[in-house]
C-alpha positions in Angstrom: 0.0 0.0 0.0 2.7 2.5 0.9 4.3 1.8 -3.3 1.3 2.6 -4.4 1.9 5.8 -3.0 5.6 6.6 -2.2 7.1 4.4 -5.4 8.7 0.9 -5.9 12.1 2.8 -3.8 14.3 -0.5 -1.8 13.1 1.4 1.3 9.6 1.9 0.9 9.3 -1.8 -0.7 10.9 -3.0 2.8 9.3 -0.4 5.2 5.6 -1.5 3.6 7.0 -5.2 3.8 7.3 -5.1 7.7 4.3 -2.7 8.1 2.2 -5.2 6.5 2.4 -8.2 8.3 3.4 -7.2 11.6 4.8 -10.0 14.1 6.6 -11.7 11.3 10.1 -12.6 11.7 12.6 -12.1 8.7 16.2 -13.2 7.8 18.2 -10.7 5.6 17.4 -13.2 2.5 13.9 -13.2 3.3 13.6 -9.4 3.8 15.5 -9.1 0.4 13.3 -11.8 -1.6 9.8 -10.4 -0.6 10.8 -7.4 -1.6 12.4 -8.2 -4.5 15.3 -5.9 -4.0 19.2 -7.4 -4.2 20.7 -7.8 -0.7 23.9 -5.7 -0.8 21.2 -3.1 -1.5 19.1 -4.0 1.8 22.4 -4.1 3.5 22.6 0.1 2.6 19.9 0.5 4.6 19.0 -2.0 6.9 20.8 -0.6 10.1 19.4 2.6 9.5 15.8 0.9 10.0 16.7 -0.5 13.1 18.2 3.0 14.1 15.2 4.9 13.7 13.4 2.3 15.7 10.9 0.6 12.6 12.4 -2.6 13.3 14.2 -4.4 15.7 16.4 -8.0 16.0 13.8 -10.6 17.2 16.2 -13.5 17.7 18.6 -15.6 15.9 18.0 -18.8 14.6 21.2 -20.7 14.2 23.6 -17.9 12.5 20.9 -16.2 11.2 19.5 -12.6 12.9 15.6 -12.5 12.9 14.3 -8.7 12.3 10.7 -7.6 13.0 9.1 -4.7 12.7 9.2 -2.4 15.8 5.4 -1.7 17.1 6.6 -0.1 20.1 8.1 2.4 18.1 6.1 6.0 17.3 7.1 6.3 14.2 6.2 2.7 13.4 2.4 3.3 14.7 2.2 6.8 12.4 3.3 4.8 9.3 0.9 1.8 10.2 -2.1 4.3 11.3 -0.9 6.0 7.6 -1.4 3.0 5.7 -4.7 1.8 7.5 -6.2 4.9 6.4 -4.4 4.7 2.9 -6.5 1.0 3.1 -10.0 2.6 4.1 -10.1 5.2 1.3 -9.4 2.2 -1.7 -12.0 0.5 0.2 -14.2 3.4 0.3 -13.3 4.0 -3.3 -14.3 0.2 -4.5 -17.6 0.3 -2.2 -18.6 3.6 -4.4 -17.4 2.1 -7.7 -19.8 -1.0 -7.0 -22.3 1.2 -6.0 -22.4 3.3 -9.2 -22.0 0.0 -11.1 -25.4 -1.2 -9.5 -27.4 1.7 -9.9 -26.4 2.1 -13.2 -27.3 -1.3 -13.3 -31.1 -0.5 -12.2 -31.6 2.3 -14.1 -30.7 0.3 -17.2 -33.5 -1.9 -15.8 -36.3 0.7 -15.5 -35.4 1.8 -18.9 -35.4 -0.9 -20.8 -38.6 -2.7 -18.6 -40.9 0.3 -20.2 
């Protein structure tokens, strides 16, 4: 949700990645493959996440550090309240679209039942 609005940039695609499914644990790899972005480039970036608080090491699972997003974290709750909204308005905008599809619907009806 946060692409459609801030672009397909390494850091919005991994920002909207944790946002999104909150209590998830990632590697590096997986970080990287879900959103399809190389991981020297994640690697630019990825302490800086953790420095501004939106995510945080969960745990390690064999040589392998576990990040999470960072709920706990203000800024994390204004980018999550941001995209809920972002979320109500397409919703809004698809419950209007339907609605204008089935009145235009019914009025084709009355029209053509004369």
């Amino acid at each position: 949700m946060l692409t459609d609005i801030f672009g397909e940039t390494p850091r919005v695609k991994v920002i909207d990645l944790f946002i999104s499914h909150p209590g998830t644990e990632y590697t590096k790899t997986d970080i990287a493959n879900y959103s399809k972005i190389a991981r020297s480039t994640l690697y630019e970036f990825l302490e800086e996440l953790e420095e501004y608080g939106l995510i945080k090491k969960s745990k390690k699972v064999g040589n392998a550090q576990l990040y999470t997003v960072n709920m706990g974290s203000e800024i994390t709750k204004l980018i999550s309240a941001f995209q809920l909204s972002l979320a109500e308005i397409e919703i809004n905008k698809q419950v209007n679209k339907e609605k204008s599809k089935s009145e235009g619907l019914k009025n084709v009806e009355v029209t053509t039942s004369k």
